[in-house]
LOVEXDREN-469553 format. One line per 4 residues: their letters; for each residue z, x, y of N, C-alpha, C, O. Coordinates in steps of 0.05 Angstrom, whole numbers, plus 5000, padded with zeros to 4 digits. Last residue first. Layout:
% LOVEXDREN-469553
A	Z,X,Y,Z,X,Y,Z,X,Y,Z,X,Y  ...
% end
This chain:
% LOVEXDREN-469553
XXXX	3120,7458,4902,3145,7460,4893,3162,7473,4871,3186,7470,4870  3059,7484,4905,3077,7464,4893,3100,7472,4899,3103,7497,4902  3022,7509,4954,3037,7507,4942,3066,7491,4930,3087,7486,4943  2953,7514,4988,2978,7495,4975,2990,7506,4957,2976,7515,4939
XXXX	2938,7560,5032,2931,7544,4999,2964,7534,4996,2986,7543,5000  2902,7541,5086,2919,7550,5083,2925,7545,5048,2915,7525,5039  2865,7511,5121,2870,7542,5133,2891,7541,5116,2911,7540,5130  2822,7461,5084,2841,7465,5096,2845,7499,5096,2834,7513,5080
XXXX	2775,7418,5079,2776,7442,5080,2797,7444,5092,2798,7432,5113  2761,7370,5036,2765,7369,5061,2782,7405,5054,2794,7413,5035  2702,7339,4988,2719,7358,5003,2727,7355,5025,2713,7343,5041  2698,7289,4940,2694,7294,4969,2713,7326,4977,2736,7329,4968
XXXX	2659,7267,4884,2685,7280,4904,2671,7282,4933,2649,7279,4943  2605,7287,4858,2626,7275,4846,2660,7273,4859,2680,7277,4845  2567,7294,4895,2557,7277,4882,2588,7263,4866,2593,7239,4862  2600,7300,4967,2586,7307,4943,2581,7283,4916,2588,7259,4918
XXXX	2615,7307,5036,2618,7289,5012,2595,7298,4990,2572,7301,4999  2663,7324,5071,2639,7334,5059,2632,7322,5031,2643,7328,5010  2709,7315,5100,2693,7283,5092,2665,7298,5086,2644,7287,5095  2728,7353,5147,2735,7334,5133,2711,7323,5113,2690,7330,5122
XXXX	2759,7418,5161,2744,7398,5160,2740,7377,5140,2747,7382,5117  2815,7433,5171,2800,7443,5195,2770,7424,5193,2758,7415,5213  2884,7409,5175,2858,7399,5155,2830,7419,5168,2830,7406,5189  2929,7464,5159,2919,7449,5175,2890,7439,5170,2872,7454,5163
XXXX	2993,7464,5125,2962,7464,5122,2952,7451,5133,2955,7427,5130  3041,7442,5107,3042,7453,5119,3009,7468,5131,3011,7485,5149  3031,7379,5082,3047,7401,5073,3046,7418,5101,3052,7404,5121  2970,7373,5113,2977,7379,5081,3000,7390,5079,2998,7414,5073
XXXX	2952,7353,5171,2963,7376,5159,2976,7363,5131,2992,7344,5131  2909,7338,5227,2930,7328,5205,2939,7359,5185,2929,7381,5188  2907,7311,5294,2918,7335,5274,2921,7327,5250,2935,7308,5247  2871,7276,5341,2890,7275,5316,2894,7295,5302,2871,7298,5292
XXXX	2881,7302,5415,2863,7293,5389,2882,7296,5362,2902,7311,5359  2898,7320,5459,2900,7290,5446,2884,7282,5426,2876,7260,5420  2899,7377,5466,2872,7359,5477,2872,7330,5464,2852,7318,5458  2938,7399,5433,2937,7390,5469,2918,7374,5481,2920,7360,5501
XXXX	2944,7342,5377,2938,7374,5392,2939,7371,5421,2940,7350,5433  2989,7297,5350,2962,7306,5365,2968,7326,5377,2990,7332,5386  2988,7292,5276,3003,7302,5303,2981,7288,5322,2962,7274,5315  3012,7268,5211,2983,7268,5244,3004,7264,5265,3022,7249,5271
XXXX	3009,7290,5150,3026,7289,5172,3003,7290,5196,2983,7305,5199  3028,7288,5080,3007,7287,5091,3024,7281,5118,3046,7270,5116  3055,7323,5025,3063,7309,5047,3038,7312,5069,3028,7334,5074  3039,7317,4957,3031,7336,4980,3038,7316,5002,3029,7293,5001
XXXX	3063,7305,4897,3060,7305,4914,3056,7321,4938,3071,7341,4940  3046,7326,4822,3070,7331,4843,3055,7319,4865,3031,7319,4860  3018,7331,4793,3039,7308,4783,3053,7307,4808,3070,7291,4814  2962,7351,4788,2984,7363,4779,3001,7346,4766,3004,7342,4742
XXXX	2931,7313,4820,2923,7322,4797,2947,7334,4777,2949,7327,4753  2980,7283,4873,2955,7300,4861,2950,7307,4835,2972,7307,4823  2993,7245,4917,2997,7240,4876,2977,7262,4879,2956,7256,4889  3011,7241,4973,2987,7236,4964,2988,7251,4928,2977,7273,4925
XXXX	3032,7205,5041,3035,7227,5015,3017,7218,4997,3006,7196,4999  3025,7178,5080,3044,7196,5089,3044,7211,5075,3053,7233,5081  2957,7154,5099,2980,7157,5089,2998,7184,5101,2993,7201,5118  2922,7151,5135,2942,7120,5136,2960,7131,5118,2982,7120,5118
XXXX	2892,7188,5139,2907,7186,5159,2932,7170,5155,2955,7172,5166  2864,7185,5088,2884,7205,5096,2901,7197,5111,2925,7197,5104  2829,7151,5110,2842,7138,5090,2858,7151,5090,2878,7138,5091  2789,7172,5131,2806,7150,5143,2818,7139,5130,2823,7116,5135
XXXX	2767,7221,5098,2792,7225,5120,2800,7202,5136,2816,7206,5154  2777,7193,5031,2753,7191,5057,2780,7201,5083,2803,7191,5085  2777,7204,4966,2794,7194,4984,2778,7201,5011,2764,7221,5007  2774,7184,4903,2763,7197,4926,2771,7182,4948,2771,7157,4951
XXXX	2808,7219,4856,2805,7198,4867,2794,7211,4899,2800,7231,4912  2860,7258,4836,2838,7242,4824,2830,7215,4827,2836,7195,4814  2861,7309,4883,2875,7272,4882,2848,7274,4867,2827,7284,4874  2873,7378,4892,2863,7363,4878,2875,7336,4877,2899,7335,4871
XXXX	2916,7417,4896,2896,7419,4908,2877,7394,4908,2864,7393,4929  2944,7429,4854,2961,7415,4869,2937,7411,4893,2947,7399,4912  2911,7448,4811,2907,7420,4805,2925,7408,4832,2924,7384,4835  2927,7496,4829,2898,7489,4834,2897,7457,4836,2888,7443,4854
XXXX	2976,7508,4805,2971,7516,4845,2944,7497,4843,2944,7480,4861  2963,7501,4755,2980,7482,4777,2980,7484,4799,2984,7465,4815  2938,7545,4750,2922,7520,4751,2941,7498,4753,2932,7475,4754  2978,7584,4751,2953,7581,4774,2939,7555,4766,2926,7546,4784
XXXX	3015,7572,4710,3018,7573,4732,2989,7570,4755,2986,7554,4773  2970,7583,4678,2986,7554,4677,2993,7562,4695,2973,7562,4709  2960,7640,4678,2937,7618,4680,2958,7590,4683,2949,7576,4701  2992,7684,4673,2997,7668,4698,2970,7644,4689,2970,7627,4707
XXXX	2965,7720,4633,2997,7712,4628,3007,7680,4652,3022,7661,4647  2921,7738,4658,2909,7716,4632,2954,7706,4635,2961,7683,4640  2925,7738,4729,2928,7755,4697,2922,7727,4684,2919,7705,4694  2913,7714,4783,2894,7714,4765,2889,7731,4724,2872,7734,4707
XXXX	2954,7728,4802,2955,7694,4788,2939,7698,4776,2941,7688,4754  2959,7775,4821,2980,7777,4799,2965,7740,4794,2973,7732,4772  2923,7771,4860,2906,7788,4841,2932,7778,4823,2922,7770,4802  2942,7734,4895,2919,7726,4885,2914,7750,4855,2902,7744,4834
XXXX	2994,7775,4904,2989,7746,4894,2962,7727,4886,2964,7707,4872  2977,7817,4940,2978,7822,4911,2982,7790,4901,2964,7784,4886  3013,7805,5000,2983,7812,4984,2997,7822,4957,3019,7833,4954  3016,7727,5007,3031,7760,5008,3002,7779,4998,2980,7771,4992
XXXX	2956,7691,5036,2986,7696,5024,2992,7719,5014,2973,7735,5011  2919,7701,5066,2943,7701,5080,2967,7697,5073,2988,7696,5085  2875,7698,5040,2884,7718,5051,2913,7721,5062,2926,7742,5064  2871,7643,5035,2882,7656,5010,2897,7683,5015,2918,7692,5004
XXXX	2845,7639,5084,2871,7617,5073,2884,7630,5046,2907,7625,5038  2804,7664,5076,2823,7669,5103,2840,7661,5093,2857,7678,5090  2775,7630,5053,2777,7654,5043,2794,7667,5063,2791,7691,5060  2802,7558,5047,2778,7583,5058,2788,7607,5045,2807,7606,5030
XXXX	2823,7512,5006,2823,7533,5023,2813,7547,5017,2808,7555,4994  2811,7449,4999,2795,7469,4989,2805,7493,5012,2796,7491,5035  2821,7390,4965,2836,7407,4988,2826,7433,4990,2842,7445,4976  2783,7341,4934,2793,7369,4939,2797,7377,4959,2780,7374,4977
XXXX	2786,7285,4894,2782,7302,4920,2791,7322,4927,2816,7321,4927  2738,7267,4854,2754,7278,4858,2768,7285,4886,2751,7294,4902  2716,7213,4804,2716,7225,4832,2737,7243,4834,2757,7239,4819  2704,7230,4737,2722,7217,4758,2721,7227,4778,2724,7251,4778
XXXX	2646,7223,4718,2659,7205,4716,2681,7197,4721,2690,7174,4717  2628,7275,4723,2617,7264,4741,2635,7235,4740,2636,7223,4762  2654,7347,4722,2650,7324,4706,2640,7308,4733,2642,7317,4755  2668,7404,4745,2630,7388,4748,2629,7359,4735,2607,7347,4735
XXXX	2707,7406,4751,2705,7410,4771,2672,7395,4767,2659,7380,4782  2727,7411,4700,2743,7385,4713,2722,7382,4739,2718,7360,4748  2698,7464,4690,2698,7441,4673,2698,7405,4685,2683,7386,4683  2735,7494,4722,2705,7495,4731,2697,7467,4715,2691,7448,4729
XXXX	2785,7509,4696,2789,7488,4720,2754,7479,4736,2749,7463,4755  2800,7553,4670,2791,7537,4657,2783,7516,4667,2771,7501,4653  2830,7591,4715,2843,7575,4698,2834,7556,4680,2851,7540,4672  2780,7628,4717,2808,7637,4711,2833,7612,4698,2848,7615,4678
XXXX	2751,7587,4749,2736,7600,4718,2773,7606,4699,2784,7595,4680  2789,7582,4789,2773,7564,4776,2768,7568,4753,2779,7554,4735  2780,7634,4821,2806,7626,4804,2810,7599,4791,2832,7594,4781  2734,7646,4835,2742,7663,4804,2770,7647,4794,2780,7646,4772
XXXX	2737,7601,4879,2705,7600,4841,2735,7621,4828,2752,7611,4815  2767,7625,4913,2770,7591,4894,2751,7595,4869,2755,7592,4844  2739,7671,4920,2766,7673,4914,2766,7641,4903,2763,7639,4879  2683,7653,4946,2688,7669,4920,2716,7669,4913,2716,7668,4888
XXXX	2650,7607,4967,2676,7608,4966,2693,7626,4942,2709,7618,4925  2594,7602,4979,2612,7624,4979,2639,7627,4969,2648,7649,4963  2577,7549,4979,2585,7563,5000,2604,7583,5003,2622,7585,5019  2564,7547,4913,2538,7555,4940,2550,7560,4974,2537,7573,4991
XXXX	2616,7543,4888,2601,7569,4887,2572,7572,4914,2565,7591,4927  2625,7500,4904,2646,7508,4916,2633,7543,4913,2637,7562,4928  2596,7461,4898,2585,7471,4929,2606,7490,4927,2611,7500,4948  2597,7464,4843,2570,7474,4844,2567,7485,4888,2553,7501,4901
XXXX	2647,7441,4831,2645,7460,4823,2612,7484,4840,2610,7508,4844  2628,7398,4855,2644,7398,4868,2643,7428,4849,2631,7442,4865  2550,7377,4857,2571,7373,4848,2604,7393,4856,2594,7409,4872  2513,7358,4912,2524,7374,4888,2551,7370,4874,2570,7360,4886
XXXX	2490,7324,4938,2474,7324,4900,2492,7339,4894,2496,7341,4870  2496,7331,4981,2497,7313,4974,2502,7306,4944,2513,7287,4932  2455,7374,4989,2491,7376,4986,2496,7352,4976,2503,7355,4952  2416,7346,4992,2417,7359,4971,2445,7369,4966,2455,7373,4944
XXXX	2416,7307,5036,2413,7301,5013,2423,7314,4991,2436,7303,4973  2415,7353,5077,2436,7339,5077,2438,7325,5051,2460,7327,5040  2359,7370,5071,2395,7384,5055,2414,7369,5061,2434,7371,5046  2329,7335,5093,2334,7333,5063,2358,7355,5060,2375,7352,5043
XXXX	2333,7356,5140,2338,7330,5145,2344,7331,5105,2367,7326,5097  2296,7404,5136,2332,7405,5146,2339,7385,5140,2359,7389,5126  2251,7381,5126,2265,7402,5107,2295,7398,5111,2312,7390,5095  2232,7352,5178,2244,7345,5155,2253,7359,5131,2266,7345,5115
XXXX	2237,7390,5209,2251,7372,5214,2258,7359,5185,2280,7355,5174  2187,7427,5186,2216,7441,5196,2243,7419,5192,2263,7425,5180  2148,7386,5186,2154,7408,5159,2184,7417,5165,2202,7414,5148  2140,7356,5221,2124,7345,5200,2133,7368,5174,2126,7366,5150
XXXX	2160,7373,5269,2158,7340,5263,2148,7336,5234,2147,7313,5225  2137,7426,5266,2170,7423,5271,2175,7386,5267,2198,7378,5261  2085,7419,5259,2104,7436,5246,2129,7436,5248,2143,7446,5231  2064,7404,5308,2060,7391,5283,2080,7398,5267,2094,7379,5260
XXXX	2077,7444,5345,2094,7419,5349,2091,7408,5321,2111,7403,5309  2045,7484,5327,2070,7491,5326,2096,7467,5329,2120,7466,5321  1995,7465,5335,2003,7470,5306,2035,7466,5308,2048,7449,5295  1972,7465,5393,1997,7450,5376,2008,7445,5343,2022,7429,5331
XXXX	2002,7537,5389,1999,7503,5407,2006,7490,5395,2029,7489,5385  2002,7565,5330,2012,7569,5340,1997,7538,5364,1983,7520,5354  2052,7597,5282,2041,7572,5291,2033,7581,5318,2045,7597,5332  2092,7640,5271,2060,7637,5262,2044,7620,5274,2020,7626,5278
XXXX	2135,7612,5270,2123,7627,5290,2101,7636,5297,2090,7640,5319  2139,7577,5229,2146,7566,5250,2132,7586,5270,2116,7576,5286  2135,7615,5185,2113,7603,5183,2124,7585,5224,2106,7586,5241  2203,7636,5207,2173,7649,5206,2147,7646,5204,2131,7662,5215
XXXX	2230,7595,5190,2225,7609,5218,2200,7616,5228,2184,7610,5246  2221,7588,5139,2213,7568,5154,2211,7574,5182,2195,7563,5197  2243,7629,5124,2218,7633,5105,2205,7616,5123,2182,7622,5128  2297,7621,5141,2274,7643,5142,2252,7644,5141,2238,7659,5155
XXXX	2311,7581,5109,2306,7573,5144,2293,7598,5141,2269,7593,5136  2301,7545,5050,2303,7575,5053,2289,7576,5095,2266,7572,5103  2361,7510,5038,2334,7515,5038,2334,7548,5051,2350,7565,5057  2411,7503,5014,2397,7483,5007,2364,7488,5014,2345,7477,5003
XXXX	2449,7535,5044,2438,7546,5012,2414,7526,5001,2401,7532,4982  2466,7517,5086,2441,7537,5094,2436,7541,5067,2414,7552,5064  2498,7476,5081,2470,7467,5089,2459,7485,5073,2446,7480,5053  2541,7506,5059,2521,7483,5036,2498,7483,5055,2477,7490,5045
XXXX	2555,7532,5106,2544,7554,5080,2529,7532,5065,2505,7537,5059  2563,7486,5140,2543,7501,5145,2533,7523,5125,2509,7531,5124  2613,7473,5117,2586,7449,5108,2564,7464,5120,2542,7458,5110  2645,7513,5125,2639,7508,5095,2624,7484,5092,2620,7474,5070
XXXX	2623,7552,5173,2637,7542,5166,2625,7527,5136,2602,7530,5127  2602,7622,5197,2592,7591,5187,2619,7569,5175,2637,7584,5166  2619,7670,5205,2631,7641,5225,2614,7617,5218,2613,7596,5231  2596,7706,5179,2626,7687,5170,2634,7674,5187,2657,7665,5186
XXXX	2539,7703,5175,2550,7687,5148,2577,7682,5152,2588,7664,5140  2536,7692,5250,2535,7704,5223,2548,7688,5203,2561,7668,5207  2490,7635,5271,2509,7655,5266,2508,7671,5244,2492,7671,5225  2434,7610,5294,2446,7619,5284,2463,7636,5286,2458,7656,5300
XXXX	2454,7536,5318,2429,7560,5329,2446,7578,5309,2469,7570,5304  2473,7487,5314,2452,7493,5301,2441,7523,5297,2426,7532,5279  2485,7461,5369,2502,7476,5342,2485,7487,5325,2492,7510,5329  2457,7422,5368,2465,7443,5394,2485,7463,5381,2498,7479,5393
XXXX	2459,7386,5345,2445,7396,5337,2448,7421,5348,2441,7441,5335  2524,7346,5333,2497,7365,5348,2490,7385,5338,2504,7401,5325  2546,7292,5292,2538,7325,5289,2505,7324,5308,2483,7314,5305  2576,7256,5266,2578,7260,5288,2568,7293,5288,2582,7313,5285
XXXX	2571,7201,5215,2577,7232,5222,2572,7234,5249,2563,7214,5259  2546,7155,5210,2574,7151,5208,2585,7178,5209,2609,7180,5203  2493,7151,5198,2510,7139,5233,2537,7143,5230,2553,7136,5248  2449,7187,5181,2475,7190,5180,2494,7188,5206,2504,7203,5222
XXXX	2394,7172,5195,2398,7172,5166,2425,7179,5162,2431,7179,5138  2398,7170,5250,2395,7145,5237,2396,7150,5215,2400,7128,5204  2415,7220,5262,2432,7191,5267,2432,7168,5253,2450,7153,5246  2375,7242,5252,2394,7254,5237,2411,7230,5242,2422,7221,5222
XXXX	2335,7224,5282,2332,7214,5261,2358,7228,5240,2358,7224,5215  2357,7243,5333,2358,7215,5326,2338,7203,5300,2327,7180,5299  2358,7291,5323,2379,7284,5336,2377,7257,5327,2395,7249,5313  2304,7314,5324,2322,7308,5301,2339,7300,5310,2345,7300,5286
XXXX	2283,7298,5375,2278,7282,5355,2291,7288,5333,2293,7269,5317  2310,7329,5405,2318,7298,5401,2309,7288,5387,2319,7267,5380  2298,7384,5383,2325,7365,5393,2328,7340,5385,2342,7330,5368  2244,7407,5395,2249,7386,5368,2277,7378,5363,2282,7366,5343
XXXX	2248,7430,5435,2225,7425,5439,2239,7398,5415,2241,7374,5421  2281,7482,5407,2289,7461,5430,2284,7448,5434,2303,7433,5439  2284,7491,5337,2264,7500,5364,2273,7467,5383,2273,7444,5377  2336,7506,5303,2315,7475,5309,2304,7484,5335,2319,7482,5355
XXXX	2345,7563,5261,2348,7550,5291,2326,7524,5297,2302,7526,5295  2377,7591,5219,2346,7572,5220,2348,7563,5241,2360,7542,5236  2422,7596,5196,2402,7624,5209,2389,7615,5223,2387,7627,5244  2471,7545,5225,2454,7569,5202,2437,7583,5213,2435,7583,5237
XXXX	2517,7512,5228,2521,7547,5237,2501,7552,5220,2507,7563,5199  2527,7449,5238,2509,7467,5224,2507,7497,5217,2491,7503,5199  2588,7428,5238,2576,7441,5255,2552,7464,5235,2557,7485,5223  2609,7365,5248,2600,7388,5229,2584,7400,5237,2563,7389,5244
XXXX	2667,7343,5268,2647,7349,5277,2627,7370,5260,2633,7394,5262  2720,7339,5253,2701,7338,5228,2669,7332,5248,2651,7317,5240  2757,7326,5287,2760,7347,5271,2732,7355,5251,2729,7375,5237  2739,7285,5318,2759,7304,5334,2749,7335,5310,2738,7357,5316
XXXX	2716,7249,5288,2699,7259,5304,2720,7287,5321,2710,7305,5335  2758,7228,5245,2730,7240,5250,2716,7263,5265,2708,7285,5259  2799,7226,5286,2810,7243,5267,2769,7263,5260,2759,7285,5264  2781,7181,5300,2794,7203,5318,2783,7222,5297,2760,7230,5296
XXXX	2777,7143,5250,2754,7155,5273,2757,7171,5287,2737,7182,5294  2836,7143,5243,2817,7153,5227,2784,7162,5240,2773,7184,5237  2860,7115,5286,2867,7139,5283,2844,7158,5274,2835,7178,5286  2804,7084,5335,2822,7085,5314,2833,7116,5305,2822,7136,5313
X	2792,7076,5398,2783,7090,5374,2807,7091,5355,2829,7101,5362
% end
């Protein structure tokens, strides 16, 4: 297996975490129509079952905003013999099966508000940076730290970047976040560094972890997921926010 395929399937296993649970019974058959409409991801279904909103991870907040699993649970339970099989082959399966589509559709400003990501949105708007974020005519790719990842720099630094006096400064933290140009995590791998939006460079680096699997890291930022791909960019989710030089 190649670095980049490592790297795939090691790190970017995407793990559905939503409310909506795929009744057991309907496994394999989404299993192998989720395959066949996406051979080049690596995602069980066995994952699937639900968590809370904060151990979802950031392709499981896009799934789960794309439909309403509640609403689908519930007519699901209602069912009942073989209504209930009809219903999971003919309404359930394929609902789920179209969000993958519909993330698909969004645009890079648009998943960064549907999976929550409230600290990145305000400091977006904050630097005028929502704009760059929905155009469609240059790919983008984004380094996107979590809400943990922000957390963890000093405290008061998110609230002092966000003054109207700091906007240039913060939208250099942002744009250092950012390659105009879409870039696929097998393509990461092969490099050592990477031109961002800004002007400045981010040192790109593959370890392997104890379990021999590929690591990569931004600078100092560990990738946690990869290759969420949208209508204008791609995201890869990193534990940690970039800072320029």
């Amino acid at each position: 297996m190649n670095r980049g395929k490592s790297l795939f399937c090691a790190l970017l296993v995407v793990v559905c975490t939503l409310v909506f649970t795929v009744p057991a019974s309907a496994h394999s058959v989404f299993k192998k129509q989720l395959a066949a409409k996406y051979p080049d991801r690596s995602i069980s279904c066995n994952t699937c079952h639900g968590k809370s909103k904060k151990d979802r991870n950031v392709y499981g907040r896009l799934l789960k905003s794309q439909f309403d699993s509640q609403s689908l649970t519930a007519d699901f339970k209602a069912k009942k013999g073989a209504e209930k099989k009809t219903f999971e082959n003919e309404v359930m399966i394929p609902e789920f099966l179209s969000a993958f589509d519909k993330v698909q559709a969004l645009t890079l400003a648009e998943a960064i508000e549907a999976a929550e990501l409230k600290t990145l949105l305000t400091a977006a708007k904050a630097a005028d940076l929502v704009a760059p974020l929905s155009q469609t005519d240059q790919p983008i790719t984004l380094f996107v730290p979590t809400e943990a990842a922000f957390a963890k720099l000093p405290e008061g630094t998110v609230k002092d970047l966000l003054k109207a006096e700091n906007k240039e400064k913060l939208a250099a933290i942002l744009m250092y976040h950012a390659v105009p140009q879409k870039v696929s995590s097998a393509d990461v791998v092969k490099l050592k560094s990477a031109e961002t939006a800004g002007g400045n460079s981010v040192k790109i680096s593959v370890s392997k972890n104890s379990k021999d699997e590929d690591e990569v890291k931004l600078n100092d930022a560990l990738v946690t997921e990869t290759d969420i791909m949208l209508k204008n960019g791609v995201i890869h989710v990193i534990d940690s926010v970039l800072l320029p030089n």
